[in-house]
C-alpha positions as CSV (number, residue, x, y, z in Angstrom):
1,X,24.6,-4.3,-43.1
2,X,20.8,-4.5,-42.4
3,X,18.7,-1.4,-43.7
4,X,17.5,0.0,-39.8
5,X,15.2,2.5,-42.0
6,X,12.6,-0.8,-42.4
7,X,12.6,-1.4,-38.9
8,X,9.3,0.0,-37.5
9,X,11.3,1.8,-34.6
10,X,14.8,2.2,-33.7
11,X,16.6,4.2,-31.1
12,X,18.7,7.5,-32.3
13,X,20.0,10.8,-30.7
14,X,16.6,12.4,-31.2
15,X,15.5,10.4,-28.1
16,X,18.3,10.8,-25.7
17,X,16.7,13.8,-23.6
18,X,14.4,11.5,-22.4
19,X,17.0,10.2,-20.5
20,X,17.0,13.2,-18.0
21,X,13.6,13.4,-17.7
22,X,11.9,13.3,-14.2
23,X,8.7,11.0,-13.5
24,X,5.5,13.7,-14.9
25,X,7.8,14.8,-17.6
26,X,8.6,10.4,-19.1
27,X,4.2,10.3,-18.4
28,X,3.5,12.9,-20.7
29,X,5.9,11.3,-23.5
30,X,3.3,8.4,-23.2
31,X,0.4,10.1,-22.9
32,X,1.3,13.1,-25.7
33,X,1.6,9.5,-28.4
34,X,-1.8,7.9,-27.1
35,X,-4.2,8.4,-30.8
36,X,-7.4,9.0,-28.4
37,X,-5.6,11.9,-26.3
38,X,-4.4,13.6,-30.2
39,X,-8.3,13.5,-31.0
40,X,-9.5,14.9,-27.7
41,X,-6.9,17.8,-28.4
42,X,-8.5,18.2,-31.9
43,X,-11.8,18.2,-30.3
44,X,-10.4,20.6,-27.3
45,X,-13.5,23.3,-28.2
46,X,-16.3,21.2,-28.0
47,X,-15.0,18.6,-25.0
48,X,-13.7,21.3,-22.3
49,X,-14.1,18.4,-19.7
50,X,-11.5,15.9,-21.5
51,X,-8.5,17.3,-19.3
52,X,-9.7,15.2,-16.2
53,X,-10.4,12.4,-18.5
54,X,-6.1,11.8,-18.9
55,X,-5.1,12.8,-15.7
56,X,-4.6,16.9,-16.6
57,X,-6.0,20.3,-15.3
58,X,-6.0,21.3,-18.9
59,X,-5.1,19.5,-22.1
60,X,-1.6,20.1,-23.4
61,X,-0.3,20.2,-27.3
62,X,1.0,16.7,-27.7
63,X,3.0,18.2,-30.7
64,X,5.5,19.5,-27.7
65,X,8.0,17.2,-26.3
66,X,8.5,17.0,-22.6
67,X,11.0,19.7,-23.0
68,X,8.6,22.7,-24.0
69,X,5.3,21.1,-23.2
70,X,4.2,21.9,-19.2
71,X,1.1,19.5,-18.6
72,X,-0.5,20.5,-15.2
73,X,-1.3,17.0,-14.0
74,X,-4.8,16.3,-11.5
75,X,-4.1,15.1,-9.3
76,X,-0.5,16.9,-8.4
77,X,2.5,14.6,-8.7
78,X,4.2,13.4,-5.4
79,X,6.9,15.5,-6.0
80,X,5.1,18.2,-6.6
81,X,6.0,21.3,-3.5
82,X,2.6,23.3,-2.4
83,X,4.2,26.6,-0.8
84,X,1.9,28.8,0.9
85,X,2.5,32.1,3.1
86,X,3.7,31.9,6.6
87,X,0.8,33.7,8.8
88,X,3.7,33.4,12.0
89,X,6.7,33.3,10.7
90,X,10.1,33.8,12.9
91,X,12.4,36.6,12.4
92,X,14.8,34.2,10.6
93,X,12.5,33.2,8.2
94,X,14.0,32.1,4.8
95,X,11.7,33.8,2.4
96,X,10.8,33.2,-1.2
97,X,13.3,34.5,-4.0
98,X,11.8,33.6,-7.0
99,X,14.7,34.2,-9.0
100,X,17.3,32.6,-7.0
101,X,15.7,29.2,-8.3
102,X,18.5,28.2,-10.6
103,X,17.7,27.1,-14.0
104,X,15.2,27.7,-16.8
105,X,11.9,29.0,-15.2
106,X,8.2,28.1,-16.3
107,X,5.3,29.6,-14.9
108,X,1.9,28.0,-15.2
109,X,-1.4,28.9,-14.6
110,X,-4.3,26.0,-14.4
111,X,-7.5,28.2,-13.4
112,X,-6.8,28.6,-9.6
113,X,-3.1,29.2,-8.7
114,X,0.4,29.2,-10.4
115,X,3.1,26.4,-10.6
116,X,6.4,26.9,-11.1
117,X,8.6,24.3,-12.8
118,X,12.4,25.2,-12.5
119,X,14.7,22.8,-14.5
120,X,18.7,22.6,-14.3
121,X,21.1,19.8,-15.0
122,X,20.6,17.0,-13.1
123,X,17.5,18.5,-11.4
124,X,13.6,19.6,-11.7
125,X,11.8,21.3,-8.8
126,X,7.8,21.8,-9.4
127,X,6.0,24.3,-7.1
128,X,2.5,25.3,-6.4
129,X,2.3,28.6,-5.9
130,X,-0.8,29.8,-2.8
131,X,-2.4,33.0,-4.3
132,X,-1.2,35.2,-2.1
133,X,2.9,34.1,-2.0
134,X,4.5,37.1,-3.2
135,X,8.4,37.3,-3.6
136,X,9.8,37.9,-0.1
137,X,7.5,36.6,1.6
138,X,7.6,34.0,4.3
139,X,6.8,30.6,3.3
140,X,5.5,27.3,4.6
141,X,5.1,23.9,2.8
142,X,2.0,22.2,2.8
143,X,1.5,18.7,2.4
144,X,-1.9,16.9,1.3
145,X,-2.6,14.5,4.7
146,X,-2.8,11.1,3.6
147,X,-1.0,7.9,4.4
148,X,2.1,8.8,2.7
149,X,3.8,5.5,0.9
150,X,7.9,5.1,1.5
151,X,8.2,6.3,-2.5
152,X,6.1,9.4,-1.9
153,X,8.1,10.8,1.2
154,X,11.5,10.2,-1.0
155,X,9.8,11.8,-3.8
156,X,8.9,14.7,-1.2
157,X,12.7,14.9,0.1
158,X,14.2,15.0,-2.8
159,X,12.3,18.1,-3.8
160,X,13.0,19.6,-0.4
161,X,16.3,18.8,-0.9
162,X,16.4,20.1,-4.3
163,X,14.3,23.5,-2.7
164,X,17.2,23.9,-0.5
165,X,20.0,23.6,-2.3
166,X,18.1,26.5,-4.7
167,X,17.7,28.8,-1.8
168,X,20.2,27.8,0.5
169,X,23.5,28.1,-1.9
170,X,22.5,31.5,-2.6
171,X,22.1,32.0,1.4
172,X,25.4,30.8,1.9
173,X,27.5,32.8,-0.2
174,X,25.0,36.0,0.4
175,X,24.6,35.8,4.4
176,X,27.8,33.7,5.3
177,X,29.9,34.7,2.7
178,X,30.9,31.4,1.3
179,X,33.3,31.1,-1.6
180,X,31.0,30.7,-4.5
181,X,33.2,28.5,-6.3
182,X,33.2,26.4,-3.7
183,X,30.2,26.1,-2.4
184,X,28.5,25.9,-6.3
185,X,30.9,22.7,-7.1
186,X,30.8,20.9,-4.1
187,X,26.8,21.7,-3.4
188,X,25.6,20.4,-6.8
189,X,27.6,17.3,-6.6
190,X,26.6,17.2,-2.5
191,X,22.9,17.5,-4.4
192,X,23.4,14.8,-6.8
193,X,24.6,12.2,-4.0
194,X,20.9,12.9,-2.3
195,X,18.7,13.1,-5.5
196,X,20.1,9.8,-7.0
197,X,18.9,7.8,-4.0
198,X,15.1,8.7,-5.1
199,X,13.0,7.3,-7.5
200,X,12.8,11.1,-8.7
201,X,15.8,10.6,-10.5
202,X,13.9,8.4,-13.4
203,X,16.7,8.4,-16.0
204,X,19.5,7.4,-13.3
205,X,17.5,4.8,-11.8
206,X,13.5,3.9,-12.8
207,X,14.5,3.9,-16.5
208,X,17.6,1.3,-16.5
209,X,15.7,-1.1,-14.0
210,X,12.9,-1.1,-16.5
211,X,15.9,-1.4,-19.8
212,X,17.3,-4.2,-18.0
213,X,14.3,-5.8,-16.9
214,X,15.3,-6.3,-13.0
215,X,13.4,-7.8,-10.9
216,X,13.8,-5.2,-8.1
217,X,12.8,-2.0,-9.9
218,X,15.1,-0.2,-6.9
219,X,17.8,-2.3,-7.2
220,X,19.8,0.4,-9.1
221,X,18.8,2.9,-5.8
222,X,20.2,0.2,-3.5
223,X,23.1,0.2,-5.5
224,X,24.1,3.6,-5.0
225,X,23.6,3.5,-1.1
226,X,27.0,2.2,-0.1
227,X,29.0,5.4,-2.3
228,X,26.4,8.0,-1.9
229,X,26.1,8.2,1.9
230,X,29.6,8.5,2.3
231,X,30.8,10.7,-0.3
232,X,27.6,13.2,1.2
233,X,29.4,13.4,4.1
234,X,32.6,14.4,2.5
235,X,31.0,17.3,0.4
236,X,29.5,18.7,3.7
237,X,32.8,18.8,5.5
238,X,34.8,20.2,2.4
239,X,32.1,22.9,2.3
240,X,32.4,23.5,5.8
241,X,36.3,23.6,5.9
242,X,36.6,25.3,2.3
243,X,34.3,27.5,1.7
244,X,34.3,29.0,4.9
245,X,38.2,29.9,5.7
């Protein structure tokens, strides 16, 4: 048996969380390894302007893995959600709930406002917070205008879609009193079906095109069209006839 210890790298069980990593978090694996970014971090106290330099608001300690670091990237990511307050909002307004964002919460600050990066299985919503969002409030999204590319607006869905499904499962079994056993099952595996049709998904997708070295690097995407749209379908009319007796 050849001695893998020579090799100068080989794949283990220490890297497999990379494999559910979103598009900011597999950048800042590459850029937390780069030898010039470890000596700007060294050098953090006497180059304060280095952040902009790599892309960042603010340097982050590239001894942390994507897991615990929280780099505040310049400019935001596509995917990234700016919510600001609704100055008209209607009386049915949905209003921010902080904590009925499922998963492990991170809050952020970068010098002018907060973000919020919420991370559960399968899933990672990144929000800007507007200084004055308070919890209850009324919110609005806000989108930079720009000629938006066909990846950006998916990227863009699939964190509305992932905003949604974080306020709006709550809303159902709250307001409508939906079964919450239910409507948790069948909504994170409605979820899945929309969030694996999006480059955002970078370790179902992104990552194996680039492993297998395809020639269409959405090939994988394409793939998943044929199953995902119906089986959407079905989760929204078991929710509907289920949860909802």
């Amino acid at each position: 048996m050849a001695d893998r210890s020579a090799e100068s790298w080989y794949p283990t069980a220490a890297y497999l969380y990379i494999l559910h990593l979103d598009g900011p978090a597999l950048a800042w694996e590459y850029l937390r390894r780069h030898p010039d970014y470890r000596r700007d971090w060294l050098r953090r106290r006497r180059r304060s302007d280095a952040a902009h330099r790599w892309g960042l608001r603010l340097l982050e300690d590239p001894t942390l893995d994507a897991r615990d670091a929280h780099p505040a990237w310049f400019p935001d990511h596509d995917a990234v959600l700016q919510l600001y307050p609704d100055a008209d909002p209607p009386p049915n307004a949905v209003a921010f709930a902080l904590w009925r964002i499922p998963g492990h919460k991170y809050l952020i600050h970068d010098g002018r406002r907060l973000l919020l990066v919420a991370r559960w299985p399968g899933a990672c919503l990144r929000l800007a917070l507007a200084p004055g969002l308070a919890d209850g409030m009324a919110y609005v999204y806000a989108i930079r205008a720009c000629d938006m590319s066909h990846a950006r607006c998916q990227a863009l869905t699939a964190s509305l879609n992932e905003l949604t499904a974080a306020i709006g499962i709550p809303l159902l079994i709250r307001t409508y009193h939906g079964d919450p056993a239910i409507v948790c099952a069948i909504g994170m595996l409605a979820g899945f079906c929309g969030t694996l049709l999006t480059p955002m998904a970078a370790n179902f997708n992104l990552v194996p095109a680039a492993l297998l070295e395809l020639k269409d690097k959405h090939g994988v995407i394409r793939q998943q069209v044929g199953t995902a749209l119906p089986l959407l379908a079905v989760n929204i009319a078991l929710i509907y006839c289920l949860a909802f007796p």
